[in-house]
DSSP file (Angstrom, degrees, kcal/mol; ACC not computed):
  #  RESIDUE AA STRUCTURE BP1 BP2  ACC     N-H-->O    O-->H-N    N-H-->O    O-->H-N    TCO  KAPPA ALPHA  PHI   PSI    X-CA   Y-CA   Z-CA
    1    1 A X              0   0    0      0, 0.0     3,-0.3     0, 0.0     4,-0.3   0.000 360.0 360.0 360.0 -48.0   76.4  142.8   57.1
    2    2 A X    >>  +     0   0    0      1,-0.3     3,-3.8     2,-0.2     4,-1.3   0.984 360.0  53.9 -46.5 -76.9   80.2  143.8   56.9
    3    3 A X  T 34 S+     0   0    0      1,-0.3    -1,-0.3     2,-0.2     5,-0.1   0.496 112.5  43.9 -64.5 -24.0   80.3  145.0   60.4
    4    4 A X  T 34 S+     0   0    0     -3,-0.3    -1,-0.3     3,-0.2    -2,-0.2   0.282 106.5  54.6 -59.1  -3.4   78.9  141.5   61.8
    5    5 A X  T <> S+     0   0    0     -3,-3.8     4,-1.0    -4,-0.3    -2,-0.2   0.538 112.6  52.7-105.6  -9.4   80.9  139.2   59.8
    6    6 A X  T  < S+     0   0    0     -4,-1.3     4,-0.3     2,-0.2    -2,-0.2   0.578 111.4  39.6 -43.1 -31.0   83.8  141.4   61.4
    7    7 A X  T  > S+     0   0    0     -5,-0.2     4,-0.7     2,-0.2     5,-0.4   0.530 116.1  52.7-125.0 -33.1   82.9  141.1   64.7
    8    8 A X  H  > S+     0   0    0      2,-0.2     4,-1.2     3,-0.1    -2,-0.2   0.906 110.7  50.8 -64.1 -33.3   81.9  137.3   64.1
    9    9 A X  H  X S+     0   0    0     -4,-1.0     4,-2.9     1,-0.2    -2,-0.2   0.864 114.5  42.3 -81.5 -34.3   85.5  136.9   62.6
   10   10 A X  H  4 S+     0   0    0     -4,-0.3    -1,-0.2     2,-0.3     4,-0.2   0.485 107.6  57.7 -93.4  -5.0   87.2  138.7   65.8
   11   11 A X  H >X>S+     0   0    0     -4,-0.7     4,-2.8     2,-0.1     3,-2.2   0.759 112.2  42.3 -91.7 -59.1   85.1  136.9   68.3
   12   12 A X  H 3X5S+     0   0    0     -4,-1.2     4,-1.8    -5,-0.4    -2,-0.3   0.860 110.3  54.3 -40.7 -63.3   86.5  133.3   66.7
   13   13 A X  H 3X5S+     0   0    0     -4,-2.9     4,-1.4     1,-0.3    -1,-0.3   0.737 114.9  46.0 -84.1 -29.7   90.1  134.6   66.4
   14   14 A X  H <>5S+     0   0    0     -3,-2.2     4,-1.1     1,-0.2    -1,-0.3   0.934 108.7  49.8 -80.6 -51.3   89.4  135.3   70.3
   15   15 A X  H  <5S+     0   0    0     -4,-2.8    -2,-0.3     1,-0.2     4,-0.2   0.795 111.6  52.5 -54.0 -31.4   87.9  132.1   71.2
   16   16 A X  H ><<S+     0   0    0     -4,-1.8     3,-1.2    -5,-0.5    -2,-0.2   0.980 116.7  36.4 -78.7 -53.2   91.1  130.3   69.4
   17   17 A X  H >X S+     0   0    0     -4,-1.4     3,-2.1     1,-0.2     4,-0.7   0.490  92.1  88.4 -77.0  -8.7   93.8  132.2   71.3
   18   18 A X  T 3< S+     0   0    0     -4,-1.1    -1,-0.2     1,-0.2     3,-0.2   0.807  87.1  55.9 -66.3 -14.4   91.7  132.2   74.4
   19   19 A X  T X4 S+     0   0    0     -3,-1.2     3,-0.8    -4,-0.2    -1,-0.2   0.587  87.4  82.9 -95.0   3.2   93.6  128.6   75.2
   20   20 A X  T <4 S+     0   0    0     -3,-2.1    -1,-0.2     1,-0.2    -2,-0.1   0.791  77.8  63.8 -78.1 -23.5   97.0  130.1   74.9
   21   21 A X  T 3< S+     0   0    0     -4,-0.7    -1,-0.2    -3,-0.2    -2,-0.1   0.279  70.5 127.3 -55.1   8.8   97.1  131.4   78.3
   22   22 A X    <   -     0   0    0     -3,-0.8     2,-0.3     1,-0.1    -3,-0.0  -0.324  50.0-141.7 -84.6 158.8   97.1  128.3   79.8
   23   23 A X        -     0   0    0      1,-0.0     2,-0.4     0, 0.0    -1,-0.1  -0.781  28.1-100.8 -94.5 153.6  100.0  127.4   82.5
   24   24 A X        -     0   0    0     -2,-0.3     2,-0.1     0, 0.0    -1,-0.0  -0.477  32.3-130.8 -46.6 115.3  101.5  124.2   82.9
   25   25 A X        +     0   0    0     -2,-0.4     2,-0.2     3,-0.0     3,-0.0  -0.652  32.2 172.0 -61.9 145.3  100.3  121.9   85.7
   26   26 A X        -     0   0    0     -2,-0.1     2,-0.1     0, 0.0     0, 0.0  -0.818  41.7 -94.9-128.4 161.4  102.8  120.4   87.7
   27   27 A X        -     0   0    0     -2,-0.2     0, 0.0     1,-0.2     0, 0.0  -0.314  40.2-179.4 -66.6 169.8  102.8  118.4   90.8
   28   28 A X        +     0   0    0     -2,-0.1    -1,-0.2    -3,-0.0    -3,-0.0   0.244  60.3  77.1-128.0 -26.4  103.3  120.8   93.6
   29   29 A X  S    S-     0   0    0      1,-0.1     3,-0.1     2,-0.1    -2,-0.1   0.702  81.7-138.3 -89.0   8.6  103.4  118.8   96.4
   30   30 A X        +     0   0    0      1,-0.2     2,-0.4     3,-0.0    -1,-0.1   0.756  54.4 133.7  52.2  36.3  106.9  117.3   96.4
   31   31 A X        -     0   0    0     11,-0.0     2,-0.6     2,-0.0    -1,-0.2  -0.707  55.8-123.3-116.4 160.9  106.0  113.9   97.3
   32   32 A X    >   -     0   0    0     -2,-0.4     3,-0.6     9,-0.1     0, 0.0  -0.812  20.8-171.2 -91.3 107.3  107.9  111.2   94.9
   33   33 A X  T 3  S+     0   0    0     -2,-0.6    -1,-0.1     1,-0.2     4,-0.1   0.271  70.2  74.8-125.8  47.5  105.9  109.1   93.4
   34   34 A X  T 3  S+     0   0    0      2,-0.1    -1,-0.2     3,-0.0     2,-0.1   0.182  77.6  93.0 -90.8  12.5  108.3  106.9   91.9
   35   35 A X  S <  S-     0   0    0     -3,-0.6     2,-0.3     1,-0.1     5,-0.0  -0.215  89.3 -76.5 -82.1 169.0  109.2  105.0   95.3
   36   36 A X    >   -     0   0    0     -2,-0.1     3,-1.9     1,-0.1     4,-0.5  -0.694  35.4-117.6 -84.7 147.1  107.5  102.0   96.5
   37   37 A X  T 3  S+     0   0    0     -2,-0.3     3,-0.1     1,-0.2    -1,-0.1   0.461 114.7  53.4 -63.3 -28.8  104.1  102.1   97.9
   38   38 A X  T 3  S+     0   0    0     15,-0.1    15,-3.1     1,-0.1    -1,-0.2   0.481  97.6  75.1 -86.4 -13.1  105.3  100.7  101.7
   39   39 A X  S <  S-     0   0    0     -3,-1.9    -2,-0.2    13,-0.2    15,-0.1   0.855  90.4-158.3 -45.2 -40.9  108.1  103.7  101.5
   40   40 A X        -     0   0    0     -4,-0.5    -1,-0.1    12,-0.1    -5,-0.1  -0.147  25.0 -81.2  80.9 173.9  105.5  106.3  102.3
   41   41 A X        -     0   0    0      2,-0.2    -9,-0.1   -10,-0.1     3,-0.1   0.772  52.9-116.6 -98.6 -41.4  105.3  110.0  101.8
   42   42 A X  S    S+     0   0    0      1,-0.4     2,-0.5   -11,-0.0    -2,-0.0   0.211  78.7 108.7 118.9 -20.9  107.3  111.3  104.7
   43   43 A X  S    S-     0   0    0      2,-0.1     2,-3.7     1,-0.1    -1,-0.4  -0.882  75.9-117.0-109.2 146.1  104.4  113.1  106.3
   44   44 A X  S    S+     0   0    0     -2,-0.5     2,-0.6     1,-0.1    -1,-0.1  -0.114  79.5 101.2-106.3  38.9  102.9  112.2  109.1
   45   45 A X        +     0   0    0     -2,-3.7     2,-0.3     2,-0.0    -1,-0.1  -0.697  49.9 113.7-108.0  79.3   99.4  111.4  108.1
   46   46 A X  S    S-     0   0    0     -2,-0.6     2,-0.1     4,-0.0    -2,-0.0  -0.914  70.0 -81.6-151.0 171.2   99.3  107.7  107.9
   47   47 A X    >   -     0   0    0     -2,-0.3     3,-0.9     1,-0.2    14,-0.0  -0.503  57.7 -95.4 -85.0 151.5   97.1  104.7  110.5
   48   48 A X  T 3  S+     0   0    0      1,-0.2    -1,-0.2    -2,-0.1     3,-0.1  -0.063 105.0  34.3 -71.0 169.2   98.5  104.0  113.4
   49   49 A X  T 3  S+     0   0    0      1,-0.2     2,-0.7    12,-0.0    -1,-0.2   0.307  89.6 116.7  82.5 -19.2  101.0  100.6  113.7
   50   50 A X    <   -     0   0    0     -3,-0.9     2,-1.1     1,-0.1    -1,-0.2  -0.688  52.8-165.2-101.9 137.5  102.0  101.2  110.3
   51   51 A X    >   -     0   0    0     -2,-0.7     3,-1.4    -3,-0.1     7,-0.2  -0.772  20.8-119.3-103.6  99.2  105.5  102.0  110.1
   52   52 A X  T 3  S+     0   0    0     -2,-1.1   -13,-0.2     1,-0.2   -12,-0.1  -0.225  96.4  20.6 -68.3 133.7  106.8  103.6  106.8
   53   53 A X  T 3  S+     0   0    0    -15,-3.1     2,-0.6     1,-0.2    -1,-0.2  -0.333  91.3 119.7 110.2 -44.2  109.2  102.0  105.0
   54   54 A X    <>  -     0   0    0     -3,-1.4     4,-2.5     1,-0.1     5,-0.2  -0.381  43.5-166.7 -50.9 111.9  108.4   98.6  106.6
   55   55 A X  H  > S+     0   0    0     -2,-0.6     4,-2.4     2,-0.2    -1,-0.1   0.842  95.8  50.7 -71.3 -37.6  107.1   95.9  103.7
   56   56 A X  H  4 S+     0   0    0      2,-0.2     4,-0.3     1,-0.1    -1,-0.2   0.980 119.5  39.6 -84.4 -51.6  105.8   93.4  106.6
   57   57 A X  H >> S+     0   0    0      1,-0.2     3,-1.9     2,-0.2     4,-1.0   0.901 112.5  53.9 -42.4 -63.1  103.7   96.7  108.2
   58   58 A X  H >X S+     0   0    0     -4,-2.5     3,-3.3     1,-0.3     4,-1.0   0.937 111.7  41.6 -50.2 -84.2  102.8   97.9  105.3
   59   59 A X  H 3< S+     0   0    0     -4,-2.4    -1,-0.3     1,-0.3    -2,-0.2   0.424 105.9  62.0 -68.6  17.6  101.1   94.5  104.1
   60   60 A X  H <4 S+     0   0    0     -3,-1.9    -1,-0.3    -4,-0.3    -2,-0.2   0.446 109.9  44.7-102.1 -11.2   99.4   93.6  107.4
   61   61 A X  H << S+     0   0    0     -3,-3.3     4,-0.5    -4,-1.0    -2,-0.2   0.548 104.7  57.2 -97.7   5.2   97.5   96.7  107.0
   62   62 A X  S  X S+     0   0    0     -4,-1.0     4,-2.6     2,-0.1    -2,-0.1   0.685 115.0  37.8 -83.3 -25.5   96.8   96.4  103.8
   63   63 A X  T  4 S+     0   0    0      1,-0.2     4,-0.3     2,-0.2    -2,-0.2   0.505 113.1  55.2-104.1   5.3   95.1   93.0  104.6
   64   64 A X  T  > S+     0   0    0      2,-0.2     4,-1.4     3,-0.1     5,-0.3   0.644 106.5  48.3-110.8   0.3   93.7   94.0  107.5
   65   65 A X  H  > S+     0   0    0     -4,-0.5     4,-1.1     2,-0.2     5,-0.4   0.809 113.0  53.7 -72.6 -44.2   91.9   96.9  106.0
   66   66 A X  H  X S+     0   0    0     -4,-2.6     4,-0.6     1,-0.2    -3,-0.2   0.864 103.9  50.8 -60.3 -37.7   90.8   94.3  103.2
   67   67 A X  H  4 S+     0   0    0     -4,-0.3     4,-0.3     2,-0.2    -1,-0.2   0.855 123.7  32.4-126.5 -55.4   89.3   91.9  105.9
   68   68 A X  H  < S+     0   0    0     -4,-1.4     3,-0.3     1,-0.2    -3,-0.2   0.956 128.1  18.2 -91.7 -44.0   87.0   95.4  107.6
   69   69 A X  H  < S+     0   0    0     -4,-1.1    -1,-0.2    -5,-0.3    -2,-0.2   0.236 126.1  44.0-121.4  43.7   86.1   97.7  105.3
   70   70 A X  S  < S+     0   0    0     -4,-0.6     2,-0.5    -5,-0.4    -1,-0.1  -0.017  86.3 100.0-139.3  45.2   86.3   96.2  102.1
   71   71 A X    >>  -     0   0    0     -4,-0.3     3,-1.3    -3,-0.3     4,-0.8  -0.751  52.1-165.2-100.7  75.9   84.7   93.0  102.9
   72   72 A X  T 34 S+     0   0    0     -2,-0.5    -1,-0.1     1,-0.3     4,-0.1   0.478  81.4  52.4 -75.6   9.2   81.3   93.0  101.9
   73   73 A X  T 34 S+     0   0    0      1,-0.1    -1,-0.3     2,-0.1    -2,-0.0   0.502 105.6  50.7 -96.3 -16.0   80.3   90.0  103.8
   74   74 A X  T <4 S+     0   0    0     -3,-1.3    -2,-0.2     1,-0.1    -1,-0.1   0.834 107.4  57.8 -89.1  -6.4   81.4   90.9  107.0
   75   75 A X  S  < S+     0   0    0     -4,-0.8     2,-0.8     2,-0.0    -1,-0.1   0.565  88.3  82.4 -74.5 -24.3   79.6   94.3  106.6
   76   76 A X              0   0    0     -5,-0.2     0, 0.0     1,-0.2     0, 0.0  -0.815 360.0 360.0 -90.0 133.0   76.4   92.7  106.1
   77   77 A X              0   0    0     -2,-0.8    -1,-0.2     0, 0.0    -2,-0.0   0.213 360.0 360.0 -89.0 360.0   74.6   91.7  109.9
């Protein structure tokens, strides 16, 4: 009885401390993401014709992305 409320006590005291290893997240990737959304990231993964940093680019692809794929009456034939 001793020797299991022992080994009950020291598995809890493990299970509490088990969350003290944890590391901090941080971002990693370096990208900023306090900039404006038509700034861009800087890397060179983006649709073509749109020009980062451009406001006018920026929101003619936003609205022409709205108008083809997230128009669900032009999707239906």
């Amino acid at each position: 009885m001793r020797r299991a409320l022992a080994t009950a006590w020291l598995l809890a005291a493990a299970a509490a401390l088990a969350g003290c290893g944890d590391k901090p997240q941080t971002l990693q990737s370096g990208v900023k993401v306090d900039t404006q959304a038509f700034q861009g990231t800087g890397l060179p993964y983006a649709v073509p014709g749109w020009k980062q940093g451009d406001k006018g680019s920026w929101e003619q692809q936003l609205k022409t992305r709205t108008q083809q794929t997230q128009n669900e009456y032009t999707k239906v034939n």
